[in-house]
C-alpha positions as CSV (number, residue, x, y, z in Angstrom):
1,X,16.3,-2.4,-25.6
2,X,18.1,1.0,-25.5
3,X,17.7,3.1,-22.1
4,X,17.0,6.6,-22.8
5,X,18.7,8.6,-20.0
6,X,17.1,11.3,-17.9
7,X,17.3,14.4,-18.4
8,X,17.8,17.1,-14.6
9,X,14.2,17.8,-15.4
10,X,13.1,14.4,-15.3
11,X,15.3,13.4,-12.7
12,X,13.9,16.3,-10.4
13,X,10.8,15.1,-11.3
14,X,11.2,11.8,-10.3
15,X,12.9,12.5,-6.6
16,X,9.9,14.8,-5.9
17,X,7.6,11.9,-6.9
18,X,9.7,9.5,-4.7
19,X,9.4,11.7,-2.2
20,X,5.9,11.6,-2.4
21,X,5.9,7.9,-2.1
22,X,8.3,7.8,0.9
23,X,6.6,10.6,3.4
24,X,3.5,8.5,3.7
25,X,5.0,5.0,3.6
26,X,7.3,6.3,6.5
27,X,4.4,7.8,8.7
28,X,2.1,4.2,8.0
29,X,5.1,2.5,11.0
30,X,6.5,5.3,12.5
31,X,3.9,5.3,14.9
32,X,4.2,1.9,15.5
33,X,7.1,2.0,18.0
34,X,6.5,4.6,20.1
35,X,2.7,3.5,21.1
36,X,4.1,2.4,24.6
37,X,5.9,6.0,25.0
38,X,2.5,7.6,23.3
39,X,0.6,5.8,26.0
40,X,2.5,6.8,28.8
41,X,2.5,10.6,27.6
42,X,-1.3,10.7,27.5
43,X,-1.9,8.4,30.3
44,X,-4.0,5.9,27.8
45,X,-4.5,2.3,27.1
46,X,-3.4,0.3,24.4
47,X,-6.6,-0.2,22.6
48,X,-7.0,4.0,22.8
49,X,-3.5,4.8,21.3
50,X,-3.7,1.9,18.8
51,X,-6.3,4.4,17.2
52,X,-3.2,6.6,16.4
53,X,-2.2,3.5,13.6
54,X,-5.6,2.7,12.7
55,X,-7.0,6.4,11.9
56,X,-4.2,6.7,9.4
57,X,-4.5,3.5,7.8
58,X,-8.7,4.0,7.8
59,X,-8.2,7.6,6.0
60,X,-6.3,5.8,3.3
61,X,-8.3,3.2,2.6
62,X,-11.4,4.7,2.5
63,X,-10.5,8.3,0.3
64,X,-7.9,6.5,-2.1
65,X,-10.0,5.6,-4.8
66,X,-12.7,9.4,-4.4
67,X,-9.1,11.1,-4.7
68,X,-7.8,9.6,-7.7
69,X,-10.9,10.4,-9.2
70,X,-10.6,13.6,-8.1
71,X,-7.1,14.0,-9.5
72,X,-8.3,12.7,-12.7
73,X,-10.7,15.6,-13.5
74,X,-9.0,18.4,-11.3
75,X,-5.4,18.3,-12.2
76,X,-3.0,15.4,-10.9
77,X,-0.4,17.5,-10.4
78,X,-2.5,20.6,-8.4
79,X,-4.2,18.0,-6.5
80,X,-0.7,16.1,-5.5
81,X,-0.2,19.5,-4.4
82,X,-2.8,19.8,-1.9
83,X,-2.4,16.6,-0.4
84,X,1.0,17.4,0.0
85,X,-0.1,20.6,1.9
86,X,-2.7,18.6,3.9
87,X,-0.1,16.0,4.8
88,X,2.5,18.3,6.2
89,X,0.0,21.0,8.0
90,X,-1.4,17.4,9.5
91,X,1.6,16.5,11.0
92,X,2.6,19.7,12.4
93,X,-1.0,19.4,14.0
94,X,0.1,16.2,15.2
95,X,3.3,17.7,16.8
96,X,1.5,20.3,18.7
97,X,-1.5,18.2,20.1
98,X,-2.8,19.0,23.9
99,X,-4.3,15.5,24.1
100,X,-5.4,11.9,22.6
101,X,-7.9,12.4,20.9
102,X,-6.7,15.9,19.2
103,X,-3.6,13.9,18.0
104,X,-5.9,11.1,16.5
105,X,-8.1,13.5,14.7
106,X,-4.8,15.3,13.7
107,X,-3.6,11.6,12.1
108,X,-7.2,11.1,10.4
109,X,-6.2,14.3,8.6
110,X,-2.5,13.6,7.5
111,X,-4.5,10.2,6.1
112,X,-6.0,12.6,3.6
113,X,-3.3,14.0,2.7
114,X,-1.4,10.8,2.3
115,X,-4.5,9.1,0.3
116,X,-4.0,11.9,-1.7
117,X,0.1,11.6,-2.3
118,X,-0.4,7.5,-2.8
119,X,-2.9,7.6,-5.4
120,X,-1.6,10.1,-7.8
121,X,2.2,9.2,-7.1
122,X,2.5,6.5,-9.6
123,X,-0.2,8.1,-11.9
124,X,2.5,10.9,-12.4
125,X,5.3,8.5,-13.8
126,X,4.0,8.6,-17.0
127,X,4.2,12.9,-17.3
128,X,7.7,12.8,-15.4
129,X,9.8,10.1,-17.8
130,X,10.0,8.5,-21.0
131,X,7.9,5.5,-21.6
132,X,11.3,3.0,-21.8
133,X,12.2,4.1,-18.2
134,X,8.9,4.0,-16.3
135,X,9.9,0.2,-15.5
136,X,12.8,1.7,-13.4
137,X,10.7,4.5,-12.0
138,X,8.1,1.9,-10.6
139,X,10.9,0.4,-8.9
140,X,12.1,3.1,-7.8
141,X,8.9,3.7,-6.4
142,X,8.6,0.1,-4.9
143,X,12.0,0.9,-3.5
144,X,10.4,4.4,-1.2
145,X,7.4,2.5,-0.5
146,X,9.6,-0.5,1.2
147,X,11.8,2.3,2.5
148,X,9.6,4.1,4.2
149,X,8.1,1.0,5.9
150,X,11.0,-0.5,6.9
151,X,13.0,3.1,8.3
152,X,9.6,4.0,10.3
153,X,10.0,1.3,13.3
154,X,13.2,2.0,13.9
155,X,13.5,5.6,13.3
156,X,10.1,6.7,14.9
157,X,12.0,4.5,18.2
158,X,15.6,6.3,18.1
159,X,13.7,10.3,17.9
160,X,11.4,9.4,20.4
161,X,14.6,7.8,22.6
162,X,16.2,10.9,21.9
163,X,13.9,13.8,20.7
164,X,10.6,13.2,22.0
165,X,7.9,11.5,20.3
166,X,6.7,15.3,18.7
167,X,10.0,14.8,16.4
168,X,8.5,11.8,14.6
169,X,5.7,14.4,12.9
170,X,7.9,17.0,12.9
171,X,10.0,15.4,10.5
172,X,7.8,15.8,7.9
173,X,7.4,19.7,8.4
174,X,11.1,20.3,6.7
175,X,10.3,16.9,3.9
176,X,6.8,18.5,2.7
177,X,8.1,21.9,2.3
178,X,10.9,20.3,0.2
179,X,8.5,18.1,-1.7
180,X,5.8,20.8,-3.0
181,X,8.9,22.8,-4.1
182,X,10.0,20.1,-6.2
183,X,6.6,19.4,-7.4
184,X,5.5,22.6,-8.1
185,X,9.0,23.1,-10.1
186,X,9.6,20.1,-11.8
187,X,6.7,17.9,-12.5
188,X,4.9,19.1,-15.3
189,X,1.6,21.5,-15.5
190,X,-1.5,20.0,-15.6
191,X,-3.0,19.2,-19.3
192,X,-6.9,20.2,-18.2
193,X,-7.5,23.4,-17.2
194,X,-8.7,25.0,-13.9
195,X,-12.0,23.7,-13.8
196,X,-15.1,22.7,-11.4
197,X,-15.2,18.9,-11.4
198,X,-19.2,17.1,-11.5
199,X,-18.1,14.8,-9.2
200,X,-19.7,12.0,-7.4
201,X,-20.6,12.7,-4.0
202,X,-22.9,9.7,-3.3
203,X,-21.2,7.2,-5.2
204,X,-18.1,8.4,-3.1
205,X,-20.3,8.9,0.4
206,X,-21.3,4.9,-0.2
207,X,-17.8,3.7,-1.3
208,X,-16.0,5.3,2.0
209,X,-18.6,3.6,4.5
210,X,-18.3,0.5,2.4
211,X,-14.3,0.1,2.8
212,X,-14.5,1.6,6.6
213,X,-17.2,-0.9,7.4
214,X,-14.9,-3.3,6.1
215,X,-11.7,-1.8,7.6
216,X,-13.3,-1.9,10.8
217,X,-14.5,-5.7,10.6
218,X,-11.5,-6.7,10.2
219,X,-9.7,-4.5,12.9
220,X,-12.1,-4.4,16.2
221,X,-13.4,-7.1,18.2
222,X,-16.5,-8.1,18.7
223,X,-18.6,-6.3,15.4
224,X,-16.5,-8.9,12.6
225,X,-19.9,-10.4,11.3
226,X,-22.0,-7.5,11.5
227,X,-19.7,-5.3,9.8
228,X,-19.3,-7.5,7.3
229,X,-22.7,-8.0,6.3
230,X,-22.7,-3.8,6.1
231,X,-20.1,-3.7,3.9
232,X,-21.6,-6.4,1.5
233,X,-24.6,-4.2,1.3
234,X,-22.5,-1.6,0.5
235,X,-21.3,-3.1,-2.0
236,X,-24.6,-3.5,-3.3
237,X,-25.5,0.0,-2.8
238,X,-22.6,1.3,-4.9
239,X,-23.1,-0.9,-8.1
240,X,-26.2,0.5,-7.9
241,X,-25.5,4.0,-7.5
242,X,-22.5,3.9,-9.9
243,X,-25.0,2.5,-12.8
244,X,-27.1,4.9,-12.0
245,X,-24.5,8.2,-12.1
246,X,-24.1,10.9,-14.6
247,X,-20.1,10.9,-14.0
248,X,-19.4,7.7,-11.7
249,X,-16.5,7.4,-9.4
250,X,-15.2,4.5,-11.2
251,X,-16.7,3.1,-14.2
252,X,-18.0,-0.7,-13.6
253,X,-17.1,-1.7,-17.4
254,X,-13.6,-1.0,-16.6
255,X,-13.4,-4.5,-14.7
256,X,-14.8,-6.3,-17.4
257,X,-11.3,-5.6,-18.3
258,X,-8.9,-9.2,-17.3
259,X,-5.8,-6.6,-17.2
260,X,-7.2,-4.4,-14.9
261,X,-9.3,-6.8,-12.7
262,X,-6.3,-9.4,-12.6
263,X,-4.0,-6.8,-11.8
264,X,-6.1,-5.8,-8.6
265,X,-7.0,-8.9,-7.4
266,X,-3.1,-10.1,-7.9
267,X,-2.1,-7.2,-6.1
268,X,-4.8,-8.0,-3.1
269,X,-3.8,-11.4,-3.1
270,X,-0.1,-10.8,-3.0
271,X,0.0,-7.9,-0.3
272,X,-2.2,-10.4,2.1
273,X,0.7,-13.1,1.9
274,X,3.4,-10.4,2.3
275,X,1.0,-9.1,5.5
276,X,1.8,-12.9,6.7
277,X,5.7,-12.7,7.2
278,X,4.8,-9.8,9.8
279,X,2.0,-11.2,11.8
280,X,3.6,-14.7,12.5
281,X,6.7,-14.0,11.7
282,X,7.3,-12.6,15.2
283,X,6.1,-15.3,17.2
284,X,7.7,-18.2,14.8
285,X,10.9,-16.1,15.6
286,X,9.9,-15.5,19.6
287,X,8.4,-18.8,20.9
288,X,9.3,-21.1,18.3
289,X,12.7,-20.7,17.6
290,X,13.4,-18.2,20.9
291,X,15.2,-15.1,19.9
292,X,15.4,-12.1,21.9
293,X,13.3,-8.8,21.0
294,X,16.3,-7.2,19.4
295,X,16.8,-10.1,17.5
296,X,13.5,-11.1,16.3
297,X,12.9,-6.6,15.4
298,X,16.5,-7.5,13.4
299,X,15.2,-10.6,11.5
300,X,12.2,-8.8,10.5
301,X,13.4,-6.2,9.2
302,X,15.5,-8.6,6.9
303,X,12.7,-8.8,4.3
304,X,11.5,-5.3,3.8
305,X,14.8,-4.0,3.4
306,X,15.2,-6.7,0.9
307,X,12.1,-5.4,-0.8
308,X,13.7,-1.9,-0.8
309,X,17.0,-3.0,-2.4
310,X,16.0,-4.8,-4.7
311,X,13.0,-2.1,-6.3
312,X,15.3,-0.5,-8.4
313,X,17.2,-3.4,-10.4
314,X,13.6,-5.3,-10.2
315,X,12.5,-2.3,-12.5
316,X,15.6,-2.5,-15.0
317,X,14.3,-5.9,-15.2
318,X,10.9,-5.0,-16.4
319,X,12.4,-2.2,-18.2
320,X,14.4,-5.1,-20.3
321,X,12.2,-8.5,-20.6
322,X,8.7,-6.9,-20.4
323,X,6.4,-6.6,-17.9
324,X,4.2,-9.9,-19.2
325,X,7.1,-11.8,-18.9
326,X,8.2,-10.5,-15.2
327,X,4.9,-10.9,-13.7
328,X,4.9,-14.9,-13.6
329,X,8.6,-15.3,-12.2
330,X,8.0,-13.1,-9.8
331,X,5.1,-15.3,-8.6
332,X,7.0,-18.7,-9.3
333,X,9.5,-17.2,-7.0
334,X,6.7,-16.3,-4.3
335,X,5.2,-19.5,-4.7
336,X,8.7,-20.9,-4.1
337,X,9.6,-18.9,-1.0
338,X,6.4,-19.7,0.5
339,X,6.6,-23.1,-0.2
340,X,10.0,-23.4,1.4
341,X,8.2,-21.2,5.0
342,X,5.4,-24.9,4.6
343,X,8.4,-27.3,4.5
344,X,11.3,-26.3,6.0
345,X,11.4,-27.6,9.8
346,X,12.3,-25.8,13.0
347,X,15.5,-27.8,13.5
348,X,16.9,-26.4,10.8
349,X,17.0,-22.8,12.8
350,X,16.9,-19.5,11.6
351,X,18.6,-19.4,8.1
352,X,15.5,-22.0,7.0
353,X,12.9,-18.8,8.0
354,X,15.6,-16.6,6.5
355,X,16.5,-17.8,3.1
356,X,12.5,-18.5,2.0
357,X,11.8,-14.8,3.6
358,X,14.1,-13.1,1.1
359,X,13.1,-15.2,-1.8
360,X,9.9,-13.8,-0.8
361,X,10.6,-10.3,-0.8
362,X,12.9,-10.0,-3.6
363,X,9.7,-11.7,-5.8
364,X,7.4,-9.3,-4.3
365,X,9.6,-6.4,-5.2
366,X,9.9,-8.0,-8.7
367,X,6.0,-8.2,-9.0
368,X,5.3,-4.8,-7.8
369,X,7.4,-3.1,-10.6
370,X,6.3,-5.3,-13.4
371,X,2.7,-5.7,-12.2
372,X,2.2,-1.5,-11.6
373,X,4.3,-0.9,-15.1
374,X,2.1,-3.6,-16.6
375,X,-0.7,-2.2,-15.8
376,X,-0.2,1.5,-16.2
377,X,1.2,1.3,-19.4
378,X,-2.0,0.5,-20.8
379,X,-4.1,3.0,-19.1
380,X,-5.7,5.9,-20.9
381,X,-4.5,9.4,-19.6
382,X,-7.5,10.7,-18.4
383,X,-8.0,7.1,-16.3
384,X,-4.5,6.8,-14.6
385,X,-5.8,8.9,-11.2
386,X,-8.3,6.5,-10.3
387,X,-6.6,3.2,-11.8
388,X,-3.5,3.9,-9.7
389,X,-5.8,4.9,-6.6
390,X,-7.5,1.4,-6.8
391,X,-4.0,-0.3,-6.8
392,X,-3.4,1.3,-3.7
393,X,-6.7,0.7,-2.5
394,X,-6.4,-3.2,-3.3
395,X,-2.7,-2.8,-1.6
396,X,-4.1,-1.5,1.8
397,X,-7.4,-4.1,1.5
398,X,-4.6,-7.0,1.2
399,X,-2.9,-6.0,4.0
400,X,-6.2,-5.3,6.4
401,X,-7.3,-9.3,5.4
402,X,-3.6,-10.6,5.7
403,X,-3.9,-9.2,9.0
404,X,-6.7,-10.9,10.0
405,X,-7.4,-13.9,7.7
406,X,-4.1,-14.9,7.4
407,X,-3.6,-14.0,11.6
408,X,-6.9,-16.1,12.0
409,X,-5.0,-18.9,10.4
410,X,-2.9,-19.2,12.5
411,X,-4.3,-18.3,15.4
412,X,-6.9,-21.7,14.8
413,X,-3.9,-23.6,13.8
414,X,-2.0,-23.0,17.0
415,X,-5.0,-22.6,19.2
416,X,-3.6,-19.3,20.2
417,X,0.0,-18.5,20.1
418,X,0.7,-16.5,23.1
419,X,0.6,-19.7,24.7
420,X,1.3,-22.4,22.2
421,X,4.5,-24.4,22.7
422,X,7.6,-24.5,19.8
423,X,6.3,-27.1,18.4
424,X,3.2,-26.2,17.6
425,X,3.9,-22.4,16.6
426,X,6.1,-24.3,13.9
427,X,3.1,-26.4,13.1
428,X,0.8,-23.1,12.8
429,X,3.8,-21.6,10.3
430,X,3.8,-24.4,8.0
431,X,-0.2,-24.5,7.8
432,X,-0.5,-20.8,7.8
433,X,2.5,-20.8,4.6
434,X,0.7,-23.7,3.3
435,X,-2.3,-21.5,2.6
436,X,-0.2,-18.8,1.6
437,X,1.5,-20.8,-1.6
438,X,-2.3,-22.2,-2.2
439,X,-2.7,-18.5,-2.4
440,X,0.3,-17.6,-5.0
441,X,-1.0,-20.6,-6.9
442,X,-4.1,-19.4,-7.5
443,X,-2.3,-15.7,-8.4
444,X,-0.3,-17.4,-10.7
445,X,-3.8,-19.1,-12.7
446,X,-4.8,-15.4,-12.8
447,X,-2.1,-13.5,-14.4
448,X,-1.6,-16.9,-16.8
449,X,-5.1,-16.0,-17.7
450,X,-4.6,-12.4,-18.0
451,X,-2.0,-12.8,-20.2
452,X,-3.9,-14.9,-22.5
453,X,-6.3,-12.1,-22.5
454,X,-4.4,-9.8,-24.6
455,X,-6.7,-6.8,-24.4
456,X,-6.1,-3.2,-23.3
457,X,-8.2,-0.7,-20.6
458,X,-11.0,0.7,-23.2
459,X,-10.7,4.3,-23.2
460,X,-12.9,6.6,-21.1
461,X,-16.1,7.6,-23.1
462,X,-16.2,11.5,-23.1
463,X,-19.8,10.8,-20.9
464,X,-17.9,9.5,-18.3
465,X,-16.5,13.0,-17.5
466,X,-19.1,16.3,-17.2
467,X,-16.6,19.1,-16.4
468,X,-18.3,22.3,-16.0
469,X,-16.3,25.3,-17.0
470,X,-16.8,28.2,-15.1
């Protein structure tokens, strides 16, 4: 297939799109190291600056899916825009906080913004570069997300070592004004005009306390069952309300669609297994096979900078072989790496968690790229906001339940692994993995049937949008 190149335009367009991708994938971990400095500067527990992770991560979740709605009839590109503002006026708030619960709300707010940046990111490919190249753009996409991820441990730890922990927010003052430049100059105008949007409020109000009730269940103590049964009702709640609405948040015929339903659940069901690498991944390496600290943050980072590396070619890939075709290798290669993680014993030492960890993340980077080009490509124009919110939305849900199913796993399978000895931490891996490539099995049944289905996203009837012009 021939590779039509980019023209400065296009290329603009992309970085600022990229860049888009990488402020709020960096600011998801960049907390993360400095909640033990955070703590001490505001004289707080644990559980009380934990609430500086989870507030972002709740924002997310719970807007992603109202905001690429919103983009959808507003404008992608002038929403993009304001999300951008949000998330860099946000983070200066952050910067200058007086106290805890000032810099939480501040964090609640940059989640906004970044729900906001995450779901209309990859809806944009489409306007910033020919068709043949949006394989390498997702991959390149893949790449920022994994970037970000990966950089924000470690960089959020050496400015706080050497800034203060006000630099890690800071940063993104300078990046955000940088990134609506580029957007505003580059990415193309919007194709509706300025108009006032019917959008709706109550299917939204019922969706957000839904995936929070959810969110929550699966993050505090005590609440799990209770929660749960909330957000089932919910769920409930917003079939009925979305049947019901003159212009519905997401349109429920959409997932009688096998490409668009498989896609999601794939995506769910592959972000919980890569959520597994980081929740026993550091006591495997800690008790079981006992590294050091600095050694165990080293092997962890191993896979998600293998992710990032290997975006980029992963999308050449799809770019060349085709997206169907992509899809099931990269989840024979998951279910291989995985497998390996079951088998392999402890005696072996750290090259047999090594080697099935990066056959791991290479595959996921491979499926991310085919599975988001896949998908898009077959996506009307006036649906990309909201089908490319509810990827990120089925993303973030994977990695909430990889947190705690998959932790739960293991946690039963060790009977608690602050205390378990090596041998049976090794023994809680290979049943926690073992579940995982039961997991990637049943992924791979879905996309085989996917596939099969042949059929495209049905386009959006003109009902499904009531735009009043002002």
């Amino acid at each position: 297939m021939s590779r039509e190149s980019l023209s400065t335009t296009a290329r603009w367009a992309l970085t600022s799109l990229a860049l888009s991708m990488l402020m709020p994938s960096l600011d998801t971990s960049i907390a993360n190291a400095g909640l033990p400095v955070l703590a001490a500067a505001f004289e707080a527990t644990f559980q009380q600056v934990q609430w500086i992770v989870l507030a972002y991560l709740l924002a997310i979740t719970t807007l992603i899916v109202s905001v690429g709605r919103l983009g959808d009839g507003f404008g992608r590109r002038r929403l993009l825009l304001i999300g951008i503002g949000i998330f860099t006026s946000a983070s200066l708030a952050c910067a200058l906080a007086p106290g805890l619960a000032w810099l939480i709300g501040a964090r609640a707010v940059q989640g906004v913004g970044a729900a906001i940046m995450f779901a209309l990111t990859v809806a944009l490919v489409s306007d910033a570069v020919p068709k043949t190249r949006a394989g390498s753009a997702m991959g390149l996409l893949a790449t920022m997300s994994a970037t970000g991820t990966t950089l924000g441990p470690s960089l959020g730890g050496l400015l706080m070592a050497h800034v203060g922990w006000q630099s890690i927010f800071l940063l993104n003052v300078p990046l955000g004004l940088l990134n609506a430049w580029l957007v505003y100059r580059y990415l193309p105008a919007d194709r509706t005009a300025r108009t006032r949007v019917a959008f709706d409020y109550l299917g939204s109000g019922v969706l957000v306390l839904t995936l929070a009730a959810y969110a929550l269940a699966m993050t505090l103590e005590g609440f799990t069952l209770a929660l749960l049964l909330v957000s089932l009702c919910g769920v409930g709640v917003f079939v009925i309300v979305e049947m019901r609405a003159k212009a519905p948040l997401i349109r429920l015929s959409l997932f009688a669609d096998l490409r668009l339903s498989g896609s999601l659940l794939l995506t769910l069901l592959v972000t919980t297994v890569m959520m597994t690498t980081l929740v026993v991944g550091p006591f495997y390496l800690s008790r079981g096979l006992g590294l050091s600290s600095a050694m165990v943050g080293v092997a962890l980072s191993a896979g998600p900078l293998l992710s990032a590396l290997s975006g980029v070619p992963a999308g050449r890939l799809v770019d060349r072989f085709g997206a169907r075709r992509v899809v099931p290798g990269a989840l024979l290669g998951l279910i291989g790496g995985c497998g390996l993680l079951a088998l392999l014993p402890m005696s072996f030492g750290l090259p047999a968690y090594l080697l099935p960890v990066a056959v791991v993340a290479i595959s996921y980077a491979l499926f991310q790229a085919a599975n988001n080009t896949g998908l898009m490509a077959g996506v009307a124009q006036d649906q990309r906001g909201v089908v490319s919110a509810l990827l990120g939305l089925a993303r973030n849900l994977g990695l909430i339940t990889g947190a705690a199913a998959m932790g739960a796993v293991f946690a039963v399978a060790t009977g608690g692994p602050t205390q378990a000895p090596a041998d049976v931490i090794a023994s809680g891996l290979h049943i926690t993995f073992g579940v995982a490539t039961a997991l990637m099995i049943m992924a791979l049944i879905i996309s085989r049937t996917q596939i099969n289905s042949g059929n495209c996203l049905p386009a959006m009837r003109p009902s499904d949008i009531d735009i009043d012009v002002d």
